[in-house]
C-alpha positions as CSV (number, residue, x, y, z in Angstrom):
1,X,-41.6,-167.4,143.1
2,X,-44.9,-169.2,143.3
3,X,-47.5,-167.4,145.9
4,X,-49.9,-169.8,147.7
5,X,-53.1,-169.0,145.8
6,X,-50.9,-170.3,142.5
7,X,-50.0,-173.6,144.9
8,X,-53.7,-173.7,145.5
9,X,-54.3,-173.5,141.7
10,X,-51.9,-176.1,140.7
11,X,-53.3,-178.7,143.3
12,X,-56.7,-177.9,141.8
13,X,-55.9,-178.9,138.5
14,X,-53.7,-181.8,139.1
15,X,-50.2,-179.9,138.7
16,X,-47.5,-179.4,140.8
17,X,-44.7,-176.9,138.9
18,X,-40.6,-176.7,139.3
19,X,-39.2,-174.0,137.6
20,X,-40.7,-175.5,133.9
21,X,-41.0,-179.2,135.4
22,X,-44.7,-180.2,136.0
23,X,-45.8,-183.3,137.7
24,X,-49.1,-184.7,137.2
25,X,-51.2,-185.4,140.7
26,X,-54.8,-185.9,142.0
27,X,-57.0,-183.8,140.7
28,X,-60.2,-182.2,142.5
29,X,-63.5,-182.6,141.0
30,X,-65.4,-179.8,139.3
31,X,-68.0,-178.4,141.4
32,X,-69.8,-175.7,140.0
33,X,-73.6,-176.1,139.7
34,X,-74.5,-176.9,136.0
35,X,-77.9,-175.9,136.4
36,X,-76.6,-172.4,137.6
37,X,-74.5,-171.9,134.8
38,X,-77.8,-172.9,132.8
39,X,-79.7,-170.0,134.1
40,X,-77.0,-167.7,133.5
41,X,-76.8,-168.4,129.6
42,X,-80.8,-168.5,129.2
43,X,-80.9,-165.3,130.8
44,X,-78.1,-163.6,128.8
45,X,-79.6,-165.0,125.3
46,X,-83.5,-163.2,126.4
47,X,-82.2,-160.1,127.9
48,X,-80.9,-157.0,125.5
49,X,-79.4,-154.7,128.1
50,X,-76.4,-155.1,126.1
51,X,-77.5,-154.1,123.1
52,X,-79.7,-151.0,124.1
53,X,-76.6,-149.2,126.3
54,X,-74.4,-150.1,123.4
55,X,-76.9,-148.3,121.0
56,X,-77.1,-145.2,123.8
57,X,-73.1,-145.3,123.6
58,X,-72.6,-144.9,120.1
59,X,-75.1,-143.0,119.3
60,X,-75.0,-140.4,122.0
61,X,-71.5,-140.6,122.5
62,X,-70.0,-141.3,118.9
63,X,-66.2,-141.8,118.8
64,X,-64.2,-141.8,122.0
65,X,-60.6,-141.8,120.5
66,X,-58.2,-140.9,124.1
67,X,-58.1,-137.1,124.8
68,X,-60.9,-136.5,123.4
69,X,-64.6,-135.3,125.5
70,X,-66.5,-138.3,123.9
71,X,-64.3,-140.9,125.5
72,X,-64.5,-138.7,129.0
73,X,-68.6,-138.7,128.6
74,X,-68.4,-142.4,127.7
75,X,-66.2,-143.1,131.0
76,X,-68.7,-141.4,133.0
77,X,-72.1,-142.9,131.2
78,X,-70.6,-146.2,131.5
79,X,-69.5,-145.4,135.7
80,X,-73.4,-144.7,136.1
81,X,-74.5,-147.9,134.3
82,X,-72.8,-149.8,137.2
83,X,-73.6,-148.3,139.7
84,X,-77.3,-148.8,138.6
85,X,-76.8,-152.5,138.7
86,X,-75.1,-152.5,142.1
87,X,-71.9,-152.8,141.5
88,X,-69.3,-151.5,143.4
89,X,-67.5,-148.4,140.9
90,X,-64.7,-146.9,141.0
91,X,-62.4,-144.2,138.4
92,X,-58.8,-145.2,138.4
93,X,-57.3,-142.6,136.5
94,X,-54.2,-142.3,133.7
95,X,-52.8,-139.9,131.4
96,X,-53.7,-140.9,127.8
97,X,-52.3,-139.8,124.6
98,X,-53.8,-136.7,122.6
99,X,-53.3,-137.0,119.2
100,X,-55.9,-135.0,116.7
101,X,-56.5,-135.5,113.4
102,X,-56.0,-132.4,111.1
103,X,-57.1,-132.5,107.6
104,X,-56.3,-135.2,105.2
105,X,-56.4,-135.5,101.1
106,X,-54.4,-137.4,98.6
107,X,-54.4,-136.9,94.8
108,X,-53.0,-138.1,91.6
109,X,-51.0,-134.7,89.7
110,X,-49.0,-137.0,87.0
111,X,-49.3,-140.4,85.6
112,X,-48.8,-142.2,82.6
113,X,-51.5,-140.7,80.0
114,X,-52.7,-138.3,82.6
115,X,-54.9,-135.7,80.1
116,X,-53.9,-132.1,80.8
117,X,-55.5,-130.4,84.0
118,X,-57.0,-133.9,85.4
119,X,-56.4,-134.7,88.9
120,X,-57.6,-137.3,90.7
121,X,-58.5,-137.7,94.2
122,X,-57.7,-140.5,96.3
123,X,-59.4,-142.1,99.5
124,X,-57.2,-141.5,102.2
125,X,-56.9,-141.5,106.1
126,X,-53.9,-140.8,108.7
127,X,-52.7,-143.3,110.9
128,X,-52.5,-142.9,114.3
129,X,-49.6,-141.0,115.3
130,X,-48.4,-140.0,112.2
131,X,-46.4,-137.0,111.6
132,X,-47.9,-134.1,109.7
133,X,-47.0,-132.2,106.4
134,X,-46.4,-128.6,105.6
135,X,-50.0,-127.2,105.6
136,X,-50.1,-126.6,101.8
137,X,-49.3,-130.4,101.7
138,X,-46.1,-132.3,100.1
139,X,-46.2,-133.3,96.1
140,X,-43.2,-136.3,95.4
141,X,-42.7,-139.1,93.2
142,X,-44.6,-142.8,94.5
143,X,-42.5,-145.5,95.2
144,X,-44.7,-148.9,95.2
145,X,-43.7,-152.1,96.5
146,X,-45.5,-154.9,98.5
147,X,-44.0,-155.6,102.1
148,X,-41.7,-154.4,104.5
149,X,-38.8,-156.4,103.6
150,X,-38.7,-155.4,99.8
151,X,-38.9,-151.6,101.1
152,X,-35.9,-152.7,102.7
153,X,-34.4,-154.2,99.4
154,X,-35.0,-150.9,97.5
155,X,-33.2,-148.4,100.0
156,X,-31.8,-146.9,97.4
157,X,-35.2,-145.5,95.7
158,X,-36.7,-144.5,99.1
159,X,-34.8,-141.1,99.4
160,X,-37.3,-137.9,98.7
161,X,-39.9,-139.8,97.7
162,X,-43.5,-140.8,98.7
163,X,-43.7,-144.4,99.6
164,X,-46.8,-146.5,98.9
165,X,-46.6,-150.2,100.7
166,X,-49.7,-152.3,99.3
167,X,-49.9,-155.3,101.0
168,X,-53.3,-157.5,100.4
169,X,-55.0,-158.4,103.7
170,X,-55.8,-162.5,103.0
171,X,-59.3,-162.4,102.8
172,X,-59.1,-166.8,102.7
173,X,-57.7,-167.1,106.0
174,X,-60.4,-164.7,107.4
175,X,-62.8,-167.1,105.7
176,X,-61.4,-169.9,107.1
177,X,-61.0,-168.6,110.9
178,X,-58.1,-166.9,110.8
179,X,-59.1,-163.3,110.7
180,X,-56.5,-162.7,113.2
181,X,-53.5,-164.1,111.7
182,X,-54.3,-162.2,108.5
183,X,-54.6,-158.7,110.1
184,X,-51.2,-159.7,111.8
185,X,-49.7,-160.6,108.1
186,X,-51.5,-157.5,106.5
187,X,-50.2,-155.0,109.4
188,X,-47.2,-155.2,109.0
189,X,-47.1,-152.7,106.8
190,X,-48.9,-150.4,109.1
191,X,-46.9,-151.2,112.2
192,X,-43.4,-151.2,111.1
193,X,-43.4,-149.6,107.4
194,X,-43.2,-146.0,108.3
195,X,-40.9,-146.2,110.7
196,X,-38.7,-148.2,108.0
197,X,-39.3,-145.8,105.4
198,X,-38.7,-142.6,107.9
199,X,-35.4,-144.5,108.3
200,X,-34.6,-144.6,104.4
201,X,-35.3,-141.0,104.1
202,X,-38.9,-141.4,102.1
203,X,-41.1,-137.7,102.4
204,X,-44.4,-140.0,103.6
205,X,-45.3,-143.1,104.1
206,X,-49.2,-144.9,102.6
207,X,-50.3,-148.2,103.4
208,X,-52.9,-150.4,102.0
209,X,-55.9,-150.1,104.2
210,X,-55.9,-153.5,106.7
211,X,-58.7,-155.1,105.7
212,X,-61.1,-156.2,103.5
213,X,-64.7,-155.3,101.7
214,X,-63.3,-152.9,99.6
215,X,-65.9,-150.2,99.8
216,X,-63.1,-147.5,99.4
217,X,-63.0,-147.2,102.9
218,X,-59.6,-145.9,104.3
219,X,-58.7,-148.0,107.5
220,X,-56.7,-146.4,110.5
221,X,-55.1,-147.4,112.9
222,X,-52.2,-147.0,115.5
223,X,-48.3,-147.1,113.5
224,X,-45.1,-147.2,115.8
225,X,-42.3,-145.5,116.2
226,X,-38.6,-145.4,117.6
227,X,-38.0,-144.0,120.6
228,X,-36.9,-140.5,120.1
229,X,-37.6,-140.9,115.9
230,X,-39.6,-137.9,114.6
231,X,-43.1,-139.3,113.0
232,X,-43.3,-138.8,109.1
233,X,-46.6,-138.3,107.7
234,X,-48.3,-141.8,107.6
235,X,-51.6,-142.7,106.1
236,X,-53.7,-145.2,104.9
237,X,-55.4,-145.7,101.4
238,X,-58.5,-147.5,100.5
239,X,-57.5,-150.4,99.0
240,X,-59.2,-149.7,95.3
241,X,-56.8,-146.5,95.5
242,X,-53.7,-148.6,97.0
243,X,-54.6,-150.8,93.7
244,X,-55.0,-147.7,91.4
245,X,-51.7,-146.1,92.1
246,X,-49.7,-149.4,91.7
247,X,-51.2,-149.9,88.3
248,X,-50.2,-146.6,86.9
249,X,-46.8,-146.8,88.3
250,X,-46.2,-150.4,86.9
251,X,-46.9,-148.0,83.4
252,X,-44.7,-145.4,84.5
253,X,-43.3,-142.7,87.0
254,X,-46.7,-141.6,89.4
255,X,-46.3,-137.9,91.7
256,X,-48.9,-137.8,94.3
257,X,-50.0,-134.8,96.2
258,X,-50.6,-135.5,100.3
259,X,-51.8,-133.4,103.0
260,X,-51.7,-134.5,106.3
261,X,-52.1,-132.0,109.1
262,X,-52.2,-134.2,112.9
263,X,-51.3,-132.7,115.8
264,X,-49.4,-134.3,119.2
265,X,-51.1,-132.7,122.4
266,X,-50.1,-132.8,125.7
267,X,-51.4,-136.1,127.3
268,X,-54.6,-135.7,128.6
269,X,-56.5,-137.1,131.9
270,X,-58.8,-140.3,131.7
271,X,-59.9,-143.6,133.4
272,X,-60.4,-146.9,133.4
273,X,-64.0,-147.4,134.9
274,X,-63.7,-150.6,137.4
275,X,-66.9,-152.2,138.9
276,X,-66.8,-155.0,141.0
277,X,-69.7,-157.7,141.7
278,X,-68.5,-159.0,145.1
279,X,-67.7,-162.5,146.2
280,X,-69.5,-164.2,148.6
281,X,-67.0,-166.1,149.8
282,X,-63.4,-164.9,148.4
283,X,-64.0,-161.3,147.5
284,X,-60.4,-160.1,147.5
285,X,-59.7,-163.0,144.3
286,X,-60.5,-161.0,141.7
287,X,-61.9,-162.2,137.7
288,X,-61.4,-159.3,135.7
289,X,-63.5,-159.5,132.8
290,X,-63.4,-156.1,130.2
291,X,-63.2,-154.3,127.0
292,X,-61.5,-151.1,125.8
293,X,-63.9,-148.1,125.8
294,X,-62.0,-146.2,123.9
295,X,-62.2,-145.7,120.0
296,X,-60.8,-144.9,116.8
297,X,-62.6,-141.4,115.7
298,X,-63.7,-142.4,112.2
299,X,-66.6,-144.1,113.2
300,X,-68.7,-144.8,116.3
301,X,-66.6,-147.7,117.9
302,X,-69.7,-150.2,117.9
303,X,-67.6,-153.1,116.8
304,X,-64.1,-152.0,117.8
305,X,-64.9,-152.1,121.0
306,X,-68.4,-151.0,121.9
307,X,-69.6,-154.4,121.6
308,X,-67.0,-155.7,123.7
309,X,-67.3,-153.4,126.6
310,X,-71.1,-154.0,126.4
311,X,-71.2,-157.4,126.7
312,X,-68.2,-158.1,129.1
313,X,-70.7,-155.6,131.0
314,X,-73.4,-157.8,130.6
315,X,-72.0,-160.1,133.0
316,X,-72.5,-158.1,135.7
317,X,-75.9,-157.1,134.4
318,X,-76.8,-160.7,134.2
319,X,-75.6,-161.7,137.5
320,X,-77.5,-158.9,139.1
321,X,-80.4,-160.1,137.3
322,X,-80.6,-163.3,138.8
323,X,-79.0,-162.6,142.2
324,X,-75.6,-164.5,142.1
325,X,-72.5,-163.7,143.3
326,X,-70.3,-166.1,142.9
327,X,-67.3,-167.4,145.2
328,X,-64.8,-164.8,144.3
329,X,-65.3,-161.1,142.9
330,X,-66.4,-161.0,139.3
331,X,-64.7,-157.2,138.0
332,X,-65.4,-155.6,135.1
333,X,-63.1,-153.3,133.2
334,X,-63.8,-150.7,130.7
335,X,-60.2,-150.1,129.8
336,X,-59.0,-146.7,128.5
337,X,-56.7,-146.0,125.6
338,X,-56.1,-149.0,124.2
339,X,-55.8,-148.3,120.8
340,X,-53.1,-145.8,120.7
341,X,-51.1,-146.5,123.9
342,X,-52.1,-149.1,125.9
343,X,-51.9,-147.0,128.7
344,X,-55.1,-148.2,130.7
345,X,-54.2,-151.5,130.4
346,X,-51.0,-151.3,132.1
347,X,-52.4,-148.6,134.9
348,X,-54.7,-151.5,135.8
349,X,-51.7,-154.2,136.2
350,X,-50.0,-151.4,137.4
351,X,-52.3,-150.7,140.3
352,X,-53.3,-154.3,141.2
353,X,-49.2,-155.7,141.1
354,X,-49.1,-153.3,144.6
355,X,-51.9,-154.4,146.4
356,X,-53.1,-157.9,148.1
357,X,-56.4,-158.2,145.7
358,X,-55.5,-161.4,144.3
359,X,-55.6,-161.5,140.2
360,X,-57.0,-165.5,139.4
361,X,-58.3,-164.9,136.0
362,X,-58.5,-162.3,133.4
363,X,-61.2,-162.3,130.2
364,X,-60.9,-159.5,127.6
365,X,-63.7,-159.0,124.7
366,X,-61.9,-157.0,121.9
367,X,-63.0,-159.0,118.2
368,X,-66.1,-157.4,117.4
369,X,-69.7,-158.5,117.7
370,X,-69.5,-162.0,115.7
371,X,-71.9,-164.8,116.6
372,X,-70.0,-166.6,119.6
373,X,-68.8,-169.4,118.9
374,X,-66.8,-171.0,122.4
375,X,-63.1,-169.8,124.5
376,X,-60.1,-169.6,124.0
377,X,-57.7,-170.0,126.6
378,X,-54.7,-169.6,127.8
379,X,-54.0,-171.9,130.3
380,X,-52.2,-175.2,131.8
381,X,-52.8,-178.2,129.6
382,X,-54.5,-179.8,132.7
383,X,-56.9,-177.3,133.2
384,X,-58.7,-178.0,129.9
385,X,-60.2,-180.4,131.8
386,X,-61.8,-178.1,134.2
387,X,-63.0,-175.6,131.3
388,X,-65.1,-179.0,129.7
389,X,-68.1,-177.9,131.9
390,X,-68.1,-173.9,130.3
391,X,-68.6,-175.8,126.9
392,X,-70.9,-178.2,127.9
393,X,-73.1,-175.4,129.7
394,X,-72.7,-173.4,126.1
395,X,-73.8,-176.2,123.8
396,X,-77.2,-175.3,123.1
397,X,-76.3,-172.1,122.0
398,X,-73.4,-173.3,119.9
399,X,-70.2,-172.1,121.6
400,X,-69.1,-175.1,122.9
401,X,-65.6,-174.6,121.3
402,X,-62.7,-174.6,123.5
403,X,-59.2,-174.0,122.0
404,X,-56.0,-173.6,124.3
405,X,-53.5,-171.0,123.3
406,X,-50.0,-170.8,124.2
407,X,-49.4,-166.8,123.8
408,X,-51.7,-164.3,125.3
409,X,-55.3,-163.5,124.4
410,X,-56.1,-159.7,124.9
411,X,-53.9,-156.5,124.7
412,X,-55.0,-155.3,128.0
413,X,-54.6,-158.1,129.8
414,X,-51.1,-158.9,128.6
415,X,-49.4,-158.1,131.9
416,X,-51.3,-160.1,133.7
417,X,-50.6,-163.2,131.6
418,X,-47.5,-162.4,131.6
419,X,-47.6,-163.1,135.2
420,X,-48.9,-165.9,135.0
421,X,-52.4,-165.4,135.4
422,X,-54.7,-167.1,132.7
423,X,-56.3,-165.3,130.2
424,X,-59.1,-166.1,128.0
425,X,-61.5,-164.5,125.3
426,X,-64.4,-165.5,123.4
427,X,-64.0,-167.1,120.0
428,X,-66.2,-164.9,117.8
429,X,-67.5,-165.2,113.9
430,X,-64.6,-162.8,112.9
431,X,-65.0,-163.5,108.7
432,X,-66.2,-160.0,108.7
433,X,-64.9,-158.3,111.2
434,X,-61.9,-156.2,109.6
435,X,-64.5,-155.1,106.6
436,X,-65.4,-152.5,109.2
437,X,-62.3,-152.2,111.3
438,X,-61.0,-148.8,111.9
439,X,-63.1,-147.1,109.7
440,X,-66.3,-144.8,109.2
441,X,-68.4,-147.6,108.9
442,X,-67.8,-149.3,112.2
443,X,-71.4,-148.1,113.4
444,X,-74.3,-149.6,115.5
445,X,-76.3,-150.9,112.9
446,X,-73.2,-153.5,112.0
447,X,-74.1,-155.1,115.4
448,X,-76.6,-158.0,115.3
449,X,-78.3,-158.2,118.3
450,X,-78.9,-161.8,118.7
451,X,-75.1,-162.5,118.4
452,X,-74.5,-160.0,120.8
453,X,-76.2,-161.8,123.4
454,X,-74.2,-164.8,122.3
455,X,-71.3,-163.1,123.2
456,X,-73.0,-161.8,126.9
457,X,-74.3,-165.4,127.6
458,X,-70.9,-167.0,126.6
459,X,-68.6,-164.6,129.0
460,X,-71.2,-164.4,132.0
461,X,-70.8,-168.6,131.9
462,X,-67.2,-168.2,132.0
463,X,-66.9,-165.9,134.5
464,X,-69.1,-167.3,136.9
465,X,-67.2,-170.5,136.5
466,X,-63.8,-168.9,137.0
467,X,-65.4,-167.0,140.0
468,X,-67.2,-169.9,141.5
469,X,-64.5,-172.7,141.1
470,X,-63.5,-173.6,144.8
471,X,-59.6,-173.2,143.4
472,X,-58.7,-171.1,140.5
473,X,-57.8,-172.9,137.6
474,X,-53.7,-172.7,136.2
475,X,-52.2,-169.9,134.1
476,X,-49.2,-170.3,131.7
477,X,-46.2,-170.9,133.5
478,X,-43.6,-168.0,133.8
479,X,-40.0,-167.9,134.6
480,X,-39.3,-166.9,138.2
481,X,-37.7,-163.5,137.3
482,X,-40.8,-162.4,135.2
């Protein structure tokens, strides 16, 4: 069922919707002041607030992976922040999951030509939720192969042995602007693969690291599981090891040592820090604009997603700033837990689907700290239209790209796209983003602070124009029992 402020939205961009029918009709001019949105993205590009609270989070924070005290201190740093720009802050708490990483190691005990006594140690990391090992470790036979489906195909030489899945992250599409598609091809692996091989009876499960820059970094991140399926032990190898091992075993049988020690905790308290820059005219429409604060524990989360909760911050920094509050409320998120659960993400839908704030647009920053390079958008057809003045007023800093998108654009904003609110995210420089992904290296001095500020100036001139439009502009549209 459609609710008036989505009536409102569709007149506003020429649309009136029927189930899946739409029906073009007049549509309203666009009057948000140019000039305005101007200021805003001169003042972003001088001003490195950003960048100097993103230093003071990562380097006197460090990693904030959920249940642990460096993502409680960050909550807490980042609360104060807000409040010192005049934002209306509030805590709105969620049990997280705890899951520790123990000690890890991975060696090479018998190969092909091995000479006596030499053993050779490999670069390993667990994955997020993996299962652990006897303490003294496991030692089994490796079982190579290159995807998901032909671990599938070779069932019958999973059983009792240590399975090593080394599929190549394509480096080309990366290159070429799809950096996301190719972590989605990559991951596969990681997502699904050691809850397949668990199935097939395999001791352990190691996956090429998802990325690329092969420093002989190990790359983590979160693997799934069944409901009510015991985690194996799951890890991930660098990907000169992954490369290693399948070379000796194309010469012969390969037994790898592996000691993984993780522990599940009870889940633990934390909070999604929520700050509001109030409407002067609407403030109960609400344009949440956010980041995840949490982070994997191998590095210092600058890229993955320090400098996406530090500039989606920087909107309300550069707002305050100037002194403008747009029509409607502007409110930024620093989402909790998003990398292994997802859980702040859907306490925010959660707590906003109950009450009468009024959800008109949602912008998540979550693809590193890449020169900006325009939005993406997931909205009506029509309402491309509307967005032509965000890239106009983003032309002289080169992010005047504007691409639609059909699916969704950010994990934490998910359930609010799925309810048909529109979603958009900056388009970033992402060729080298998953070098650094998940790994020990994703530190401060990777951030560049001049495309950092590319990133602030491009999503405080999107938010203001969301905010400041007299009618929101159209989401996707969604089935009536969604």
């Amino acid at each position: 069922m459609v609710n008036a402020h989505r009536v409102r939205a569709l007149l506003s961009v020429g649309l009136l919707c029927s189930g899946w029918g739409i029906t073009l009709v007049h549509a309203a001019a666009n009057p948000v002041d140019p000039a305005v949105l101007g200021r805003i993205r001169d003042s972003a590009m001088q001003d490195n607030w950003s960048y100097a609270h993103l230093e003071e989070l990562t380097d006197g924070v460090g990693p904030r992976l959920s249940g642990s005290a460096g993502l409680e201190a960050a909550v807490q740093q980042v609360a104060a922040w807000m409040r010192a720009l005049g934002a209306t802050v509030s805590l709105q708490p969620t049990q997280v999951p705890h899951w520790v990483r123990g000690a890890e190691s991975a060696s090479l005990v018998g190969y092909p030509g091995r000479p006596p006594g030499v053993v050779q140690s490999l670069h390993v990391t667990a994955l997020g939720d993996s299962g652990a090992t006897p303490a003294e470790g496991i030692e089994a036979p490796v079982v190579v192969v290159r995807s998901v489906e032909e671990l599938s195909e070779r069932a019958a030489d999973i059983k009792g042995r240590i399975v090593l899945i080394n599929k190549r992250f394509d480096q080309r599409l990366a290159d070429n602007g799809y950096a996301s598609d190719a972590y989605g091809l990559a991951g596969e692996a990681r997502f699904v693969g050691p809850m397949v091989a668990s199935k097939l009876g395999a001791l352990a499960t190691l996956v090429r690291s998802v990325g690329n820059a092969q420093y002989r970094l190990p790359h983590t991140g979160a693997t799934d599981w069944e409901e009510g399926q015991t985690p194996m032990p799951a890890a991930a190898l660098s990907a000169e090891d992954a490369d290693l091992v399948d070379r000796l075993a194309a010469k012969g049988p390969v037994t790898l040592r592996l000691t993984l020690t993780p522990q599940h905790l009870p889940d633990a308290d934390s909070a999604n820090v929520v700050a509001d820059w109030i409407g002067r005219e609407h403030p109960e429409e609400i344009v949440v604009v956010g980041g995840h604060l949490d982070s994997w524990d191998l590095g210092t989360g600058a890229i993955d997603d320090g400098a996406g909760v530090m500039a989606t911050a920087g909107v309300i920094r550069t707002l305050s700033a100037l002194g403008l509050h747009p029509r409607r409320t502007i409110r930024f998120v620093a989402f909790t837990n998003e990398e292994n659960g997802g859980r702040g993400g859907r306490a925010y839908f959660d707590a906003v689907s109950k009450s009468s704030g009024r959800q008109v647009a949602a912008i998540e920053c979550d693809m590193g700290a890449g020169r900006a390079l325009g939005v993406q958008a997931a909205v009506a057809p029509a309402a491309m239209e509307t967005l032509k003045a965000v890239s106009r007023a983003l032309e002289p800093i080169g992010a005047s790209l504007m691409v639609r998108r059909e699916g969704g654009v950010g994990a934490d904003i998910r359930a609010l796209q799925k309810n048909g609110v529109p979603g958009f995210a900056p388009v970033l420089d992402t060729r080298h983003y998953f070098d650094y992904h998940h790994t020990a290296a994703d530190t401060f001095d990777k951030v560049n602070p001049e495309n950092l500020r590319s990133e602030v100036a491009t999503l405080a001139v999107l938010a203001y124009f969301l905010a400041d439009l007299p009618e929101p502009v159209l989401g996707l549209p969604v089935k009536s029992e969604e």
